[in-house]
N, C-alpha and C positions, 0 to 999 in steps of 0.2 A: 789278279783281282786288285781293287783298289783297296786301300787300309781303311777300316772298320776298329772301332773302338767301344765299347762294353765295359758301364759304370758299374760297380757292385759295391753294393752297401753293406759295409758291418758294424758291429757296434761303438767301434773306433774310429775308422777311418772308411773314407771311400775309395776303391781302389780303380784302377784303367786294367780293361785286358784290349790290349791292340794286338789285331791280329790285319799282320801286312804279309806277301811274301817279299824277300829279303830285308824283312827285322834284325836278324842275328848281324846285318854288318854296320848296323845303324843301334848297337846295344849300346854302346860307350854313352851315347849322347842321351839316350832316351834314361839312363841311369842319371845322367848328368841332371838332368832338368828336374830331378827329384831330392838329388844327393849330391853336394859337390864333390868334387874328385876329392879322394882320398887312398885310403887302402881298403883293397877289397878281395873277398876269397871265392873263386871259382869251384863249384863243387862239380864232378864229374865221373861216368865210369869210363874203364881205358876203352870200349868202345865206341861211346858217342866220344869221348876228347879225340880220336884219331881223326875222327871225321870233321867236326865241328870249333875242338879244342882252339886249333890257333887263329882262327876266322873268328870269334869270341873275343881271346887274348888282345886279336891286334885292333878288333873296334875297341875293345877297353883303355888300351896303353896311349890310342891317338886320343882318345881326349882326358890324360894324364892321370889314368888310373893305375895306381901302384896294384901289381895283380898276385896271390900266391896262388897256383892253381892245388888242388888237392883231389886225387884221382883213385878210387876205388874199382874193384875187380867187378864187373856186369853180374848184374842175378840181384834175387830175396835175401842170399846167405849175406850180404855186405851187409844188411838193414839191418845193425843190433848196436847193443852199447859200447860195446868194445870198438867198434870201427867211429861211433861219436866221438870216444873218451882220444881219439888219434886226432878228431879232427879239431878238438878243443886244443891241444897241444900245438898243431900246425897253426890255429889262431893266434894262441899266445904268441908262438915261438916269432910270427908274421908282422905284430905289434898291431891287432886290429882292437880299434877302441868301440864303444858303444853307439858310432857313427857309420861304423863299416857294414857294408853291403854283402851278404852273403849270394851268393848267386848260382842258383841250381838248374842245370845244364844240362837235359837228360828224361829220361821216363818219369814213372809214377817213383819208384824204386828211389832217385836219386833225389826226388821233390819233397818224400817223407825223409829221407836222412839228413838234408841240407835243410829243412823245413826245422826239424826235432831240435836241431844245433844250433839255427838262428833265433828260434826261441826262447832256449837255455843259457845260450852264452852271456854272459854279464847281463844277465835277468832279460836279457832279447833285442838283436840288432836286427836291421831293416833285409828283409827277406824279398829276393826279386825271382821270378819264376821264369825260365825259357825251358818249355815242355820239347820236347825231340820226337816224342812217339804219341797216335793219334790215341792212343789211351788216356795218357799223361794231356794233351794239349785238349779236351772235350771233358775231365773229369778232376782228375787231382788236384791241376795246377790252380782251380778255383776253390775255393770255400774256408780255407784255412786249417784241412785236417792235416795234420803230421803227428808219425809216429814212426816207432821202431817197432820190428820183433823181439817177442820175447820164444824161448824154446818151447814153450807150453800153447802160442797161440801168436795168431799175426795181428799186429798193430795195437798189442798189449799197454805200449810205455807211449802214449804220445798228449798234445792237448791240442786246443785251438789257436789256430795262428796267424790269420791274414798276411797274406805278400802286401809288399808297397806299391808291385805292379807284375800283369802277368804278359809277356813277350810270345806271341805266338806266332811264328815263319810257317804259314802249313807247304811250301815249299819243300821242307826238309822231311817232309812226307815220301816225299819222291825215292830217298833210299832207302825207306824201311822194309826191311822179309813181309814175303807178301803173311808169314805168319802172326808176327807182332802187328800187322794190318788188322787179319782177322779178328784180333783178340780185339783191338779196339774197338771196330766194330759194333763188340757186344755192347761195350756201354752207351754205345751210341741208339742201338737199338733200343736199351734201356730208357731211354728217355721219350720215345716215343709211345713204349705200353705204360707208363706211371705217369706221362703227365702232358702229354701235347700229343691228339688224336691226329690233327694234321701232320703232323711230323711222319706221326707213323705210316699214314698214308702215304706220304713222301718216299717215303723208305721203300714201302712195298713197287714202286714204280722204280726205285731208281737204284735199289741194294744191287742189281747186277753193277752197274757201272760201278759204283764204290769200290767192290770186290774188286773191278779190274784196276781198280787205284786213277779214276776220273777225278784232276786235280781241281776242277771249279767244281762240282760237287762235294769234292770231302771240304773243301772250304768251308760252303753252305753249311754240310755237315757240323762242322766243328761250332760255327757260330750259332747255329740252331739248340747244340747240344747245352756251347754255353749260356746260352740265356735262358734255357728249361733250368740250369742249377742254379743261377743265380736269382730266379725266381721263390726256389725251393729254400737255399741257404739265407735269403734276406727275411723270409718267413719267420724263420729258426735257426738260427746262425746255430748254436750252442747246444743240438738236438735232443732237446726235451720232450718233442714232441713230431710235426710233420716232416721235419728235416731226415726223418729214418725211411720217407719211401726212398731215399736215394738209397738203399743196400737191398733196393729188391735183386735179390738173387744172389746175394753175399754172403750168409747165415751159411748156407751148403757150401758155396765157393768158395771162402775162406776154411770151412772146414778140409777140405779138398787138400787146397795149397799144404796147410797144417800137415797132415796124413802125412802127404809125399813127400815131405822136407823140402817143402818149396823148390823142387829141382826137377818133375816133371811137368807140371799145367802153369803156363803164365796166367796172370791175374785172371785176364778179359778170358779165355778159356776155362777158367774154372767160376767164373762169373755166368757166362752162357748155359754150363750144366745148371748151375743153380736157379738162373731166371726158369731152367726148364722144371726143375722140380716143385718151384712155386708155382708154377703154374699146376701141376698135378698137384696140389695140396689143394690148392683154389679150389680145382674141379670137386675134388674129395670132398670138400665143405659148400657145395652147391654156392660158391661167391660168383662163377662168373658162366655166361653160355657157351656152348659147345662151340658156335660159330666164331666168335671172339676168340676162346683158347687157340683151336684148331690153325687160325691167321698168326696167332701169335706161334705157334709150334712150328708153319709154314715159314718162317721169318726167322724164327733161331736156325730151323736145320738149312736153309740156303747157307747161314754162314759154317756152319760143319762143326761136329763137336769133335773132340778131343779123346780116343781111346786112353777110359784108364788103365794105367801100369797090372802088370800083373803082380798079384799078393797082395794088392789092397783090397779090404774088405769091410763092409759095411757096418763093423766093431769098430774099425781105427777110424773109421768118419766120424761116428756117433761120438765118439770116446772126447774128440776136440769139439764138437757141437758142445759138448759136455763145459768148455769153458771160454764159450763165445761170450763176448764182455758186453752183447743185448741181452745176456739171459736176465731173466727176472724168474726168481725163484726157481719154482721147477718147471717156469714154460720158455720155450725157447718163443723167439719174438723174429715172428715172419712178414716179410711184407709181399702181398698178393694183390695179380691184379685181380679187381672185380670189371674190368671192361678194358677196352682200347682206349688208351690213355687215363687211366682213373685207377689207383692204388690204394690198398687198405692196409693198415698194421694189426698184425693177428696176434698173439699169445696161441702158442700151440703146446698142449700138452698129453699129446696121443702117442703115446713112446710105439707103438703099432703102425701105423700112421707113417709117424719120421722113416721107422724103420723099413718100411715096404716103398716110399719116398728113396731113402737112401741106393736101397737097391736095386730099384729104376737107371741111377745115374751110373752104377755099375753096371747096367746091360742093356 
C-alpha cells in the first residue's frame, strides 16, 4: 500500500498517525522531523525486540539517535509500577532530559507502560507510538489512554496522554500468531457495531479473508478502525461523556482479564466475550432488534471465543466488576449497542441481570 497519514486532534496538540508498510526502517527520520536527535529510550518486550528490536535500533542510530533500549518480559503481569519505578531509573541512569523521546515498540501492553512513564517522567516527555500487534495498531496507539495495573483491577493507575506521533508498518502484521490476530480483530469489529454501519458491513463480506491475514484488507482494516476513534476521541478526548462507547464490551472483558490474573484471555479475547454479553444485556432491556443482535452474534462467533479456564466462576467476575473504575455508585456503566453501528451508555443496576449475563460468558 501506499502511506496514508491520519491527523488527530487533541486538546494540545495535533498529532500524525502514518500508517506506510516499511515505516519501522524509516523510524529515525520520521522522529527526526519532530525532534532533533538527541537521546532517546526504546521501550520493548523481549518478544517484539527479538523480532523488530535491532531494525528499530539501527533506523534510530543512522540518524544520530543516542538509543538505551529497555526490554520487559511479554504479557499484563509487566504492566504495573514496579516495572515503571525500573524504567524511570534506566531513564535517569541514560541521561534522558525533558526533550527525549520515549518510544514504544510493541502491543497495547508496552504502549500503556511506555505511554504511563512518558507521561510521568519529569512532569512528561514526547511520547512516539510503533504498535507491532493489530490490537495495539487499530486501538491503543490512538487516543492518549495509558495506564498501569493495579492488583485489584486493570488499568487502575493511568491518565491521558497523546503521542507526538503514531508509526504504523501493518507489514509487521505478517508475523503475528494467527491468535494475537484474532484477538485483534475484536476491536476491529467493535468499531463497526458502535459507530460506522458501513464498516460493519464491510466486515461481514470480508472477516473471512482478515481471518486468513489478507494483507491490503487489514490495511484498510486498520485505517478504518482508526479514523472511527479518532472521530470518537476528538469528540471527548478526556471521557466525560461519548468517548465511553469506545469500551463497549470492556466492563466484562476487563473483568475477565482481572479474574484470571491476566495470564489466560488476551485483551481482544476477553473483549469479544464482553461485546457478546452487551449484547445480551441490550436484548434483556428491549434496546436493540433481534435481526441486528443476531448479525452482530454471527460476526463475534466467526471470530471464535475463548474457553474460560476452569474454576472461574461467576463470583470472581462479579467480584472485579465490583471495582471497575466506570462504576458510578451502585450501577455498573455498560455501553450497548442499540443497532448496527449506533451505541448507547447504560447504568445497569440488575445485580440479577449481570449475574445471569455473567454466566452466559461461562457457558
Amino acid at each position: 500500500m501506499t502511506g496514508e497519514e491520519i491527523m488527530v486532534r487533541s486538546s494540545n496538540l495535533t498529532y500524525r498517525v502514518l500508517i506506510e508498510n516499511g515505516a519501522l526502517r524509516d523510524l529515525g527520520k520520521s522522529v527526526r522531523l519532530l525532534i532533533p536527535s538527541g537521546r532517546a529510550m526504546l521501550v520493548s518486550d523481549s518478544n517484539v525486540f527479538s523480532l523488530y528490536g535491532e531494525t528499530a535500533l539501527k533506523a534510530l542510530k543512522s540518524e544520530k539517535w543516542e538509543v538505551t533500549a529497555f526490554e520487559v518480559p511479554p504479557g499484563e503481569q509487566s504492566k504495573n509500577l514496579a516495572v515503571v519505578s525500573r524504567l524511570y531509573d534506566a531513564a535517569v541512569d541514560a541521561g534522558l532530559d525533558r526533550n527525549s523521546p520515549v518510544i514504544a515498540l510493541g502491543g497495547g501492553m508496552i504502549g500503556d507502560l511506555a505511554g504511563f512513564a512518558a507521561s510521568t517522567y519529569m512532569r512528561g516527555v514526547p511520547l512516539v507510538m510503533v504498535p507491532t500487534s493489530l490490537l495495539a495498531q487499530v486501538d491503543s496507539s490512538v487516543g492518549g489512554k495509558v495506564a498501569v495495573n493495579h492488583p485489584r483491577g486493570k488499568n487502575l493507575i493511568g491518565t491521558i496522554y497523546p503521542p507526538r506521533l503514531v508509526i504504523i508498518d501493518p507489514g509487521l502484521l505478517g508475523s503475528l500468531p494467527e491468535r494475537q490476530l484474532l484477538a485483534g480483530l475484536a476491536e476491529v469489529i467493535k468499531y463497526g457495531i458502535i459507530e460506522n454501519k458501513e464498516f460493519f458491513l464491510w466486515l461481514e463480506e470480508n472477516l473471512d479473508r482478515l481471518l486468513r491475514g489478507d494483507s491490503a484488507r487489514l490495511a484498510r482494516a486498520v485505517g478504518e478502525s482508526i479514523r472511527a476513534k479518532a472521530r470518537v476521541v476528538e469528540a471527548d478526548e478526556h471521557e466525560r461523556d461519548y468517548r465511553r462507547v469506545l469500551n463497549f464490551g470492556h466492563t466484562i472483558g476487563h473483568a475477565l482479564e482481572a479474574a484470571t490474573g491476566y495470564s489466560h484471555y488476551l485483551h481482544g479475547e476477553a473483549v469479544l466475550a464482553g461485546m457478546a454479553a452487551a449484547v445480551r444485556i441490550a436484548i434483556a432491556g428491549n434496546l436493540i432488534d433481534s435481526a441486528s443482535s443476531e448479525r452482530i452474534y454471527a460476526l463475534l462467533n466467526k471470530t471464535g471465543f475463548k474457553k474460560p479456564p476452569s474454576g472461574l466462576t461467576a463470583e470472581k467476575i462479579i467480584d472485579k466488576l465490583k471495582h471497575d473504575k466506570k462504576r458510578r455508585d451502585s450501577d455498573l456503566i455498560f455501553v450497548l449497542p442499540s443497532g448496527i453501528g449506533s451505541a448507547k451508555i447504560v447504568p445497569v443496576n440488575d445485580e440479577q441481570l449481570i449475574k445471569q449475563t455473567v454466566e452466559s460468558v461461562l457457558h
